[in-house]
N, C-alpha and C positions, 0 to 999 in steps of 0.2 A: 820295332825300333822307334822308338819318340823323333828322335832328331834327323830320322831319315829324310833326305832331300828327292827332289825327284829323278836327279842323276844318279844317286846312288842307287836308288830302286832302281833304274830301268840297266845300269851296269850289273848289278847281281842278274837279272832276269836273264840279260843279254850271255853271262857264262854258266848258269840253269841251261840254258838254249842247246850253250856249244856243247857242254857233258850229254845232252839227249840222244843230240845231233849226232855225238863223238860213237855213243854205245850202240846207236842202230847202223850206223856206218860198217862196225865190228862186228854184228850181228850178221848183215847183209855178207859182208867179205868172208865169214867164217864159213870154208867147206861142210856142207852139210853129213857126213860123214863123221868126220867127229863129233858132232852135238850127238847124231846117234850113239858113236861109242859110250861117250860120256853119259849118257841116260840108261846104259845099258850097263855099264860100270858102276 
């Protein structure tokens, strides 16, 4: 983006951050029995 400021960069980055953040949270929380299922299915 041309006319990107440096608050705008570092707020995109910063909700990059949260969705990483958000997926290994669910990752972690998800009983490992279903990831089995699902890979088995």
């Amino acid at each position: 983006m041309p006319n990107a400021t440096a608050r705008s960069v570092k707020l995109k980055h910063r909700k990059r951050l949260k969705k990483l953040r958000q997926k290994r949270a669910e990752l972690r929380n998800a009983p490992k029995k279903r990831k089995r299922r699902k890979s088995l299915a």
